[in-house]
LOSELO-237628 format. One record per atom (N, C-alpha, C, O): x, y, z. Coordinates in steps of 0.2 Angstrom, whole numbers, plus 5000, padded with zeros to 4 digits. Atoms other than C-alpha are relative to their C-alpha. Layout:
BEGIN
XYZ
...
% end
This chain:
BEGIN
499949995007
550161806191
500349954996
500749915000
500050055006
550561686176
500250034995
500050094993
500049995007
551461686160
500149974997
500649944998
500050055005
551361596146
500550014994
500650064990
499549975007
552661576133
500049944995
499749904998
500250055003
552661446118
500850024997
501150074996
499250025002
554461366113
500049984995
500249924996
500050045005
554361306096
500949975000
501449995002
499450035003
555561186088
500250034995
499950074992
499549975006
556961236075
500049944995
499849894997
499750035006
557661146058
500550044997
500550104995
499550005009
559161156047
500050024997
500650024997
500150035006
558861206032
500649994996
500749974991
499250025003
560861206029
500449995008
500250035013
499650014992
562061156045
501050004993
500949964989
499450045001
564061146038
500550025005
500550085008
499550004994
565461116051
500850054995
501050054989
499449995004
566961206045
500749985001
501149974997
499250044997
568461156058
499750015008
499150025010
500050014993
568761136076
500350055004
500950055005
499649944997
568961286086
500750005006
500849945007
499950034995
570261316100
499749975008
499949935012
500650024994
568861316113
499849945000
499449925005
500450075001
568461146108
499249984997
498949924995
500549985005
566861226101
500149984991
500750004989
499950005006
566761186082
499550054996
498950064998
500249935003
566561336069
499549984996
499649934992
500650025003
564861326062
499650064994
499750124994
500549975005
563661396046
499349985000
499249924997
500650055000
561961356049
499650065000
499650115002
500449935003
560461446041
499249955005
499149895005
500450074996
558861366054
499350074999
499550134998
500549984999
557061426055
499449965003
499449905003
500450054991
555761376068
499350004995
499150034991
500650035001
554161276065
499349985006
499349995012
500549974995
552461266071
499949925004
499349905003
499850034994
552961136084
500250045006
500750085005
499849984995
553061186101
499949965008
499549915009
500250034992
553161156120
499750075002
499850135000
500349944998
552261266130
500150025008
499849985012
499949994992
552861346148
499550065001
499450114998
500449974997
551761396162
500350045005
500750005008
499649994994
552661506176
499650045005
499150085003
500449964995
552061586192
500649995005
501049955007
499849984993
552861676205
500149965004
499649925004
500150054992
553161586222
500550045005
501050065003
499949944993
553461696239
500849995001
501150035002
499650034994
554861556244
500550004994
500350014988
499550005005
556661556236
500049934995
500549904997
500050065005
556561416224
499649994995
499050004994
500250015006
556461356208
499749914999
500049865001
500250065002
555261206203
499449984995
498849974995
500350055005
554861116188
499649935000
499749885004
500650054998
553361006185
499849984990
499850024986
500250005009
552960916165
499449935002
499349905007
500450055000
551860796160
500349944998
500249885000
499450055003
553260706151
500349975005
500750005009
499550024995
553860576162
500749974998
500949925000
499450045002
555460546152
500650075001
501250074999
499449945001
556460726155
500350015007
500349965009
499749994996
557360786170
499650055003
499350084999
500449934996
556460916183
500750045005
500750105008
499549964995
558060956191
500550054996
500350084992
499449965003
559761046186
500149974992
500350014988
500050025004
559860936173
499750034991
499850024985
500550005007
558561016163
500150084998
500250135002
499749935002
558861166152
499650065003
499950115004
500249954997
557561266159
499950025007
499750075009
499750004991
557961246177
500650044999
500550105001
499549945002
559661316171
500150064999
500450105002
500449925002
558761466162
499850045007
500050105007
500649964996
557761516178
500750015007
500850065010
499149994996
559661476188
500350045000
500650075005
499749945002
560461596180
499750074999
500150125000
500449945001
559261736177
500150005006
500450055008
500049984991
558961706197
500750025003
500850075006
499349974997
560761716202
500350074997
500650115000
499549935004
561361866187
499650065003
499950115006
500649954997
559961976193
500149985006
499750035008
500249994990
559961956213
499250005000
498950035004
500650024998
558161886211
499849945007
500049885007
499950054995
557661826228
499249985002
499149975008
500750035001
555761766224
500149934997
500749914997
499750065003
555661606217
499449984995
498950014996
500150005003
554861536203
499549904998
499749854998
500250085001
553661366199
499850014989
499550064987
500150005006
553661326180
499749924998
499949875000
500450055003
552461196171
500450004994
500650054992
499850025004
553261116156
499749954996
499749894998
500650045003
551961056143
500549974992
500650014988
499350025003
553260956132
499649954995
499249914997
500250065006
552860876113
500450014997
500649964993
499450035004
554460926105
500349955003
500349955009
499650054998
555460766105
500749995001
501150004996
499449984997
556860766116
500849964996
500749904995
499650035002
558760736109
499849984990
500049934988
500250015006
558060746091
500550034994
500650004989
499649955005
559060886083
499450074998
499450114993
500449945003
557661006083
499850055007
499250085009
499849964996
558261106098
499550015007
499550055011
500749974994
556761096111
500549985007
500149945010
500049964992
557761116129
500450054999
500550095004
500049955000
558661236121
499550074999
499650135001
500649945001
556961336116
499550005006
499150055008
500149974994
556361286132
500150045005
499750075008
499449974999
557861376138
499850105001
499750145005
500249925001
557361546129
499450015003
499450075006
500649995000
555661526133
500150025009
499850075012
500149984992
556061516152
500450105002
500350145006
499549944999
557361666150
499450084997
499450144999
500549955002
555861776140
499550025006
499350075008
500550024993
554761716155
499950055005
499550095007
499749974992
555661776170
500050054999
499850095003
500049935001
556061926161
499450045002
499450085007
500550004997
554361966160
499649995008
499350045010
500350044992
553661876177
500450055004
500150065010
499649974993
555061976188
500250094997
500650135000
499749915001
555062156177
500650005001
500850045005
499349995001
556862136174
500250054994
500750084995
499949965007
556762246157
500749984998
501150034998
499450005004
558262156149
500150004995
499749954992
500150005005
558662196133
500149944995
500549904996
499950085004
558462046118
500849985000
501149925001
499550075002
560262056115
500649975006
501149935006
499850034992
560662036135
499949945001
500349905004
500550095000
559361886133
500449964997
500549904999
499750035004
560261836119
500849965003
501049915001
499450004998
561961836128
500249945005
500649905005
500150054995
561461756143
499849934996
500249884998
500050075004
560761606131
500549964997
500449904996
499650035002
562261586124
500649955007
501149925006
499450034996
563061536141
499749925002
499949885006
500650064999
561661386140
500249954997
500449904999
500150025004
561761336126
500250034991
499950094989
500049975009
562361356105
499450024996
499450044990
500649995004
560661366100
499550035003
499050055001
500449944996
559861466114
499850064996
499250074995
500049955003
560261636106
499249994994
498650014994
500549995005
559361596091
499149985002
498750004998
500550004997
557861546102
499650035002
499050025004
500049964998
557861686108
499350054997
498950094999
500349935005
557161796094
499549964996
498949974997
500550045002
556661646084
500150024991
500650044989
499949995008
556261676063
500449984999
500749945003
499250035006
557761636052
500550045001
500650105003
499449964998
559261686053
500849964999
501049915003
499350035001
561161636048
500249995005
500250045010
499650004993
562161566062
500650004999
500749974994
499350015004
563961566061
500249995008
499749975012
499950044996
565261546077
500049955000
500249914996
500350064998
564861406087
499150005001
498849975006
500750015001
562961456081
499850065003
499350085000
500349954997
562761606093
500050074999
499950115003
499849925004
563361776080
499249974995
499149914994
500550025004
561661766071
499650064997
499450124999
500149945007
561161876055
499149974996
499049944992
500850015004
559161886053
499850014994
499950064991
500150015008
558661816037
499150014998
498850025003
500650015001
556861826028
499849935003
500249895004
500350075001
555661696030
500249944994
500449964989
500050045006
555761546018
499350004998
498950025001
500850005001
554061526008
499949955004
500249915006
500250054995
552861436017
499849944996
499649944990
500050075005
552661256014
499949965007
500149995012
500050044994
552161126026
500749945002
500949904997
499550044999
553561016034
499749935004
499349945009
500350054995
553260826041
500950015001
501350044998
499650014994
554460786054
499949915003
499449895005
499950084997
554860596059
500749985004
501249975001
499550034993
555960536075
500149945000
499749915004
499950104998
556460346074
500250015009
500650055012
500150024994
556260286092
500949985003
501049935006
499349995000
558360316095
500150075002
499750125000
499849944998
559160456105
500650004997
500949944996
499449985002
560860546097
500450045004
500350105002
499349954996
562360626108
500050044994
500150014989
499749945004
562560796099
500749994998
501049994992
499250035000
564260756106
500349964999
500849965002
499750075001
564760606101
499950024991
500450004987
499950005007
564360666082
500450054999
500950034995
499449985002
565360796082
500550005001
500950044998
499450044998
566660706092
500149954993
500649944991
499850085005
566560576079
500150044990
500450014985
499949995004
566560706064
500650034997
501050065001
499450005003
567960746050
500150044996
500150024990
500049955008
568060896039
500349974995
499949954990
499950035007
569060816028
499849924996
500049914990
500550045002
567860666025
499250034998
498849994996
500549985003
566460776020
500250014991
500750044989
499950015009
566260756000
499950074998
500350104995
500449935003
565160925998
499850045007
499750015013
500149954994
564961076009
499150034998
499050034992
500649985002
563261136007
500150085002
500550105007
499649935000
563261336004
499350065002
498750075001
500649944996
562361476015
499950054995
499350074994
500049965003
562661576002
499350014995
498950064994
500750005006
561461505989
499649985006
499250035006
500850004997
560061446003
499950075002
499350095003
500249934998
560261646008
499550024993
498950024993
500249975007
559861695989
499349974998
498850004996
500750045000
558361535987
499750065005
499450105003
500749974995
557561626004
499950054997
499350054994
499949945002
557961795998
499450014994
499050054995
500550025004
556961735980
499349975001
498949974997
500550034999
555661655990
499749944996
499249924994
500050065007
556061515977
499949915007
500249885011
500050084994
555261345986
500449954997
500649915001
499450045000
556261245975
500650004998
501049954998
499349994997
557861325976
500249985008
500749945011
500050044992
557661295994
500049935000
500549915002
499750055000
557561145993
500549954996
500749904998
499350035003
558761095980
500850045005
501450015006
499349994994
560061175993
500149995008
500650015011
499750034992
559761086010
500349954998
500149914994
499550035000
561161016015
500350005008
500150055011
499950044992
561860946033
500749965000
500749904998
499650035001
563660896034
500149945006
500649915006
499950034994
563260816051
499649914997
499649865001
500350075000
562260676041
500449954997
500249904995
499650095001
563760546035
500349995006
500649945006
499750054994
564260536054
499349985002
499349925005
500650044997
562360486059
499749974993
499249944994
500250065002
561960396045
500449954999
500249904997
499650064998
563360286047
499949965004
500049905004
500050024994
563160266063
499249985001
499149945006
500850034999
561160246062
499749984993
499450024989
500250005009
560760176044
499350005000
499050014995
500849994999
558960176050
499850074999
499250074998
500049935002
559060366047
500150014994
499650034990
500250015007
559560346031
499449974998
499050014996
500450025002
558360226027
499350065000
499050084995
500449925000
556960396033
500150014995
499650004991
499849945004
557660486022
499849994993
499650034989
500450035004
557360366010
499449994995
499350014989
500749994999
555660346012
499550044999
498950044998
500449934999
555260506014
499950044992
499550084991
500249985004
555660555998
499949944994
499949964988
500750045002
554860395990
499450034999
499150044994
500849984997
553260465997
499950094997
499650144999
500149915005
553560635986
500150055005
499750105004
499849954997
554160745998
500750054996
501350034995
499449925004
555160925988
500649975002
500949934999
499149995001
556760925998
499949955008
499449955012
499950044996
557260796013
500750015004
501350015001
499449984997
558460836026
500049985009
499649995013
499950004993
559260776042
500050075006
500550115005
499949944996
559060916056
500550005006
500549955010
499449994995
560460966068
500449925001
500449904995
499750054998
561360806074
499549935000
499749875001
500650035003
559660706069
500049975008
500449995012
499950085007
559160556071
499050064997
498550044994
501049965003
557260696067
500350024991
500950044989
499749995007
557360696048
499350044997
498850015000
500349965002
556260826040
499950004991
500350014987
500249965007
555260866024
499850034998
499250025000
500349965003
554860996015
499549994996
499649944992
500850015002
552960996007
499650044996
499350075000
500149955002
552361105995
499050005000
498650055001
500849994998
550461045997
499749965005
499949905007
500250024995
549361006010
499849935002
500049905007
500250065004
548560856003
500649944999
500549875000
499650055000
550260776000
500349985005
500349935007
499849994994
551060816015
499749955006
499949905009
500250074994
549660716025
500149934998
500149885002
499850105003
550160536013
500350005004
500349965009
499150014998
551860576017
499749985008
499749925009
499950004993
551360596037
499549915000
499649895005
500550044998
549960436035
500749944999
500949905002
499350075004
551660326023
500450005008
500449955010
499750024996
552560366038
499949975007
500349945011
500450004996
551560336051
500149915002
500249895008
500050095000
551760136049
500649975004
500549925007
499450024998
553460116055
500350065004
500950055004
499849984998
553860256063
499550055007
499350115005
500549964997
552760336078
499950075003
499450095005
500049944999
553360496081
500050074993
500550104991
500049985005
552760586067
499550074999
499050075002
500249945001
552260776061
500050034994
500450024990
500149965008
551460876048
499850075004
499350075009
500149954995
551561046056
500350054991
500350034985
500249945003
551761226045
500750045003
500950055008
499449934999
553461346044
499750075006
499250105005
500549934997
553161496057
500450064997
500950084997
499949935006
553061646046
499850035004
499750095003
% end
């Protein structure tokens, strides 16, 4: 038996930090909804106790390292599963970007297993166990929009935004999560960007209230530290993209697209100098 699960990637469309917990965790507002970017896991049962990952990507980890080894670690230990599990990992979100793909491979493997070994766990069991993964597990979990507050993993389902298409561009640079918000400074942020109003834009279904209110306070520490990010960003709205935004810890900078026609310029303008690039569709 096989089961197939599909992991999309996430966006932003507001991130603000607000301080520094005692956990060492930092208190987070971030309003995100997942795009039609995905990786895709294959899994099958195996007789023998062991877990083994197999991708086409030869740039990821197959061992512990990898969040969905972790996923299939944990479910198999919390549970007393003593079967074992082979998982394919068909990998196109780009890793280290800000648009969460090992942690939604993550959910994807924990929905999996659930499934694949008749565990009947409930979503917010799922949900629980993901947060011991990863801050952005939870939300991967369920997927759609949704407020995240905490350290991202308290999360309050929002409507959809209207649909619009999104290009997606990765400058060839990987970013430490941790190193940006080791390196960031509440009180060096100019403007806080407000859940309140992208709550009310979504709620309105207003496509340019939305984007007149993304906002990322993570991007004066990676565009300091990557000016080539800034420069995207640039770029990107040059080439007539509505609304432009860094996603999670970047360096993936995202825009918003209200038509289809424009959307592919934007993906053809960027295409030139930068090669990881997507014109992909909000998942409503």
């Amino acid at each position: 038996m096989k089961i197939y699960e599909k992991a999309p990637a996430k966006i932003n469309l507001m991130l603000d930090v607000l301080h520094k917990r005692p956990d060492g965790y930092h208190e987070v507002e971030m309003i995100m909804t997942m795009v039609d970017l995905a990786d895709r896991l294959e899994m099958e049962a195996l007789s023998r106790d062991t877990i083994i990952i197999s991708s086409q990507a030869g740039y990821i980890p197959l061992d512990e390292k990898n969040l969905a080894f972790q996923a299939a670690k944990l479910i198999k230990e919390r549970y007393n599963v003593r079967s074992g599990v082979y998982i394919h990992l068909d990998k196109n979100i780009p890793v280290a970007a800000g648009l969460a793909g090992g942690s939604s491979d993550a959910a994807a493997t924990l929905r999996g297993l659930n499934r694949l070994w008749d565990l009947n766990i409930p979503v917010e069991e799922l949900k629980q166990l993901g947060a011991e993964l990863g801050s952005d597990v939870p939300f991967c979990i369920t997927g759609g929009t949704a407020l995240a507050t905490g350290r991202g993993e308290q999360l309050t389902p929002l409507p959809n935004p209207p649909q619009c298409w999104v290009v997606l561009a990765k400058l060839p640079i990987n970013v430490s999560t941790a190193e940006i918000y080791g390196r960031f400074r509440s009180d060096q942020v100019k403007e806080h960007p407000s859940a309140d109003r992208m709550r009310l834009a979504i709620e309105r279904s207003s496509f340019p209230e939305v984007c007149e209110e993304l906002g990322n306070v993570l991007e004066e520490v990676t565009l300091r530290l990557y000016p080539e990010v800034a420069h995207l960003k640039e770029t990107m709205l040059k080439l007539g993209a509505d609304g432009v935004l860094m996603s999670g810890s970047g360096p993936t900078v995202f825009g918003l697209v209200s038509k289809e026609s424009k959307a592919f310029r934007i993906y053809n303008g960027l295409r030139g100098f930068c090669k990881e690039v997507y014109a992909v569709r909000l998942l409503t």
